[in-house]
C-alpha positions as CSV (number, residue, x, y, z in Angstrom):
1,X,-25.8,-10.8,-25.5
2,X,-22.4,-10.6,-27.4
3,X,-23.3,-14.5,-28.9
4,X,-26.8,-13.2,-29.8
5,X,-25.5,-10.0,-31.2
6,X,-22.5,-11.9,-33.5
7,X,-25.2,-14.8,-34.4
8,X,-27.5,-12.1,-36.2
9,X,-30.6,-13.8,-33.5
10,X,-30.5,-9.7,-32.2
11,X,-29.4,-6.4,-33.7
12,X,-29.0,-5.4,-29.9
13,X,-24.7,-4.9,-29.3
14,X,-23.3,-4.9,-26.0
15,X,-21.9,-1.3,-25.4
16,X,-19.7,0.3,-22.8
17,X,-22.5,0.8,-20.3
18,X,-23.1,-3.3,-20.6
19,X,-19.9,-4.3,-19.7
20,X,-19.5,-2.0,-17.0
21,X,-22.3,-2.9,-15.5
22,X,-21.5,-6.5,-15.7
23,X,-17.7,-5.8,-14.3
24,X,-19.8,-4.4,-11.0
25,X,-21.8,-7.0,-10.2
26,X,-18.7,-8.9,-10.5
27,X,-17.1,-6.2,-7.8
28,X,-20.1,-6.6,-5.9
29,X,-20.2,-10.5,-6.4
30,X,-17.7,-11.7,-3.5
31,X,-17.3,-15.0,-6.1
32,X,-14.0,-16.0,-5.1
33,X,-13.1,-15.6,-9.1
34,X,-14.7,-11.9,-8.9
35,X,-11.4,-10.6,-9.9
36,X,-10.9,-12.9,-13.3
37,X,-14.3,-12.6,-14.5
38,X,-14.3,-9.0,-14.6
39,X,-10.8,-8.7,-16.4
40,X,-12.4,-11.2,-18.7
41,X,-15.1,-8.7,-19.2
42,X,-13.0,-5.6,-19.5
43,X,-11.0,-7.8,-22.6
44,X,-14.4,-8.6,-23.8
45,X,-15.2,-4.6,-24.1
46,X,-12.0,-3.4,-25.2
47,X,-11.6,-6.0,-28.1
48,X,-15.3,-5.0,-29.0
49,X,-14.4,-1.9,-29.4
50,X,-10.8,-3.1,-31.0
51,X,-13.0,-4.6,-33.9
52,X,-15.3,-1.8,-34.6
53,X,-18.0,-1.6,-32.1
54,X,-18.0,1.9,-31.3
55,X,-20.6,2.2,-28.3
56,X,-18.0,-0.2,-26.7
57,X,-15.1,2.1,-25.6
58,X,-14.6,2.1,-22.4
59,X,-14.3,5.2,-20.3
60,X,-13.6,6.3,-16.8
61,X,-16.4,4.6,-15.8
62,X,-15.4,1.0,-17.0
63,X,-11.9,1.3,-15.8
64,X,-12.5,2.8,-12.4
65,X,-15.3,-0.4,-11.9
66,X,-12.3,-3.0,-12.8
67,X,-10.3,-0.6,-10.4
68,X,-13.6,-1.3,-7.7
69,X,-13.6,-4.8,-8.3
70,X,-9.6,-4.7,-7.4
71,X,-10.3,-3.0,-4.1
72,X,-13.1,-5.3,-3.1
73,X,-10.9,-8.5,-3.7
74,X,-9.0,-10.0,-0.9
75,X,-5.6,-7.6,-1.6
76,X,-2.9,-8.1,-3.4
77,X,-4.2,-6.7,-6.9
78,X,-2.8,-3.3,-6.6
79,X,-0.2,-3.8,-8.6
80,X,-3.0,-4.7,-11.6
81,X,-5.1,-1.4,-10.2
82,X,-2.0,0.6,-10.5
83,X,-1.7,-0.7,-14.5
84,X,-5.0,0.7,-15.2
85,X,-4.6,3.9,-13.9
86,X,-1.5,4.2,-15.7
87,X,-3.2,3.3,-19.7
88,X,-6.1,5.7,-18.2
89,X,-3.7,8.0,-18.5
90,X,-2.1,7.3,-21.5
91,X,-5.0,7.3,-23.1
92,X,-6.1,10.5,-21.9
93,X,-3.1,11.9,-23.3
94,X,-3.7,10.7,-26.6
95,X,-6.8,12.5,-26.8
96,X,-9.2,9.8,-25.1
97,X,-11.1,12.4,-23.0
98,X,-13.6,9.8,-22.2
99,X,-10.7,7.9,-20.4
100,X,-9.3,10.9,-18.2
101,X,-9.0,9.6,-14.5
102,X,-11.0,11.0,-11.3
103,X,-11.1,11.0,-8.0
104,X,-13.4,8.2,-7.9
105,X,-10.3,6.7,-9.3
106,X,-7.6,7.5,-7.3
107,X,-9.8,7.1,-4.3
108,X,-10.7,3.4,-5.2
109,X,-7.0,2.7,-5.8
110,X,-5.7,4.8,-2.1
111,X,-8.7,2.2,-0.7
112,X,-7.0,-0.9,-3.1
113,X,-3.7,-0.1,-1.6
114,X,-4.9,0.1,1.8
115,X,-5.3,-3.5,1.9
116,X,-1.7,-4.4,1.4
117,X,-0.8,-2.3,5.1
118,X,2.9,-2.5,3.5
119,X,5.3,0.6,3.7
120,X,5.2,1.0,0.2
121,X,1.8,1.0,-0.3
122,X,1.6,3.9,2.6
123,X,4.4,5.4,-0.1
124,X,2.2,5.2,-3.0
125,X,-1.0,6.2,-1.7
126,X,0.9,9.5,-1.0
127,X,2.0,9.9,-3.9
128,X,-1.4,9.3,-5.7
129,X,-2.8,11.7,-3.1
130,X,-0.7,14.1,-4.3
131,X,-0.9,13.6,-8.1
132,X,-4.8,14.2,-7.9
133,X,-4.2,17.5,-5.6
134,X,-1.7,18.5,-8.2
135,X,-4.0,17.6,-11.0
136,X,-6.9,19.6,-9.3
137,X,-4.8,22.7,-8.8
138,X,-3.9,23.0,-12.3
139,X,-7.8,22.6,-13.4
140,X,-9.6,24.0,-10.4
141,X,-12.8,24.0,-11.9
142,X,-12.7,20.4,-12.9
143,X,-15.1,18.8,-10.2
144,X,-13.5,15.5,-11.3
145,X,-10.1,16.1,-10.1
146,X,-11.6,17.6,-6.7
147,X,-10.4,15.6,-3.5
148,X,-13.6,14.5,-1.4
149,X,-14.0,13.5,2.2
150,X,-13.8,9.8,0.8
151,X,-10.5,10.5,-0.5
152,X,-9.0,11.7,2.7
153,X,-10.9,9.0,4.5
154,X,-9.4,6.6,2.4
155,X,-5.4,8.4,2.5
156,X,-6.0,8.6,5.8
157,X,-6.9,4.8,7.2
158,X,-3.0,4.3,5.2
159,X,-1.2,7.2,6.9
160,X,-2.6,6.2,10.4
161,X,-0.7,2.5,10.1
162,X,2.3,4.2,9.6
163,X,5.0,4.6,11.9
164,X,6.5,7.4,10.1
165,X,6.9,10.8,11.8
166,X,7.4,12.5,8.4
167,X,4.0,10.8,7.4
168,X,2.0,11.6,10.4
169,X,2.5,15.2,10.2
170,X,1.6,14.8,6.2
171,X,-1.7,13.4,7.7
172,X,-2.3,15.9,9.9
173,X,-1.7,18.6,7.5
174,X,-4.1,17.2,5.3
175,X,-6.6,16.8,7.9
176,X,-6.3,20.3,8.7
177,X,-6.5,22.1,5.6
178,X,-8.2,19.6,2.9
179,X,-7.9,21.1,-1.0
């Protein structure tokens, strides 16, 4: 579509909703290079938009389908997951509203992390548990930043594999009086 597009054969441009489409079929792929092609993509969308294409910003959609395509790789790709949540919020904080993160993406990265069944990734999933909880308390009314059942399904898989005392009783507070 892009080549098409930039060889004048269609006046039809790729936009955001093209290239994050494209980056979830790669999530839903299982291609072994799932993971690459759908970065590749995501550079494709945000240099589009770099150089002037205005319908190809992404937006909490796009970044929480690379996020996806993270969680649905063998493991290991937190770390990258973790990167994208972090420019989603810079970006939000520099006005990009369209960028603000939600519990579809801190969900996806608790269920990213939960792969890794390390200490520290039982450590960060807490914390990113917390941040949306936080985030949701100070705009209650923002159905975005509202903690599902999916999300303490998710924090919970990673709390159960620990062997921390402190942690367990988080879990079970959680599970007994969700936000």
């Amino acid at each position: 579509m892009t080549k098409r597009y930039e060889s004048g054969m269609s006046d039809v441009s790729p936009n955001a909703a093209t290239y994050t489409t494209t980056i979830n079929a790669w999530a839903r792929s299982r291609e072994m290079d799932a993971v690459e092609r759908g970065e590749e993509v995501l550079q494709l969308c945000e240099e589009s938009f770099r150089l002037g294409n205005t319908h190809a910003q992404p937006n909490t959609l796009t970044y929480n389908s690379m996020i996806n395509c993270y969680s649905k790789s063998k493991g290991g790709t937190s770390t990258k997951a973790l990167a994208i949540l972090e420019s989603m919020k810079e970006k939000s904080q520099r006005g990009e509203e369209s960028c603000l993160p939600d519990v579809v993406t801190y969900t996806s990265l608790i269920d990213t992390l939960a792969k890794e069944q390390t200490v520290a990734a039982t450590t960060i999933a807490e914390s990113l548990l917390q941040e949306l909880e936080e985030a949701h308390s100070k705009s209650p009314h923002d159905e975005r930043l509202k903690p599902n059942v999916r999300t303490y399904t998710s924090v919970s898989s990673k709390f159960r594999l620990s062997h921390s005392t402190p942690r367990r009783r988080v879990f079970s507070q959680v599970m007994k009086h969700p936000q």
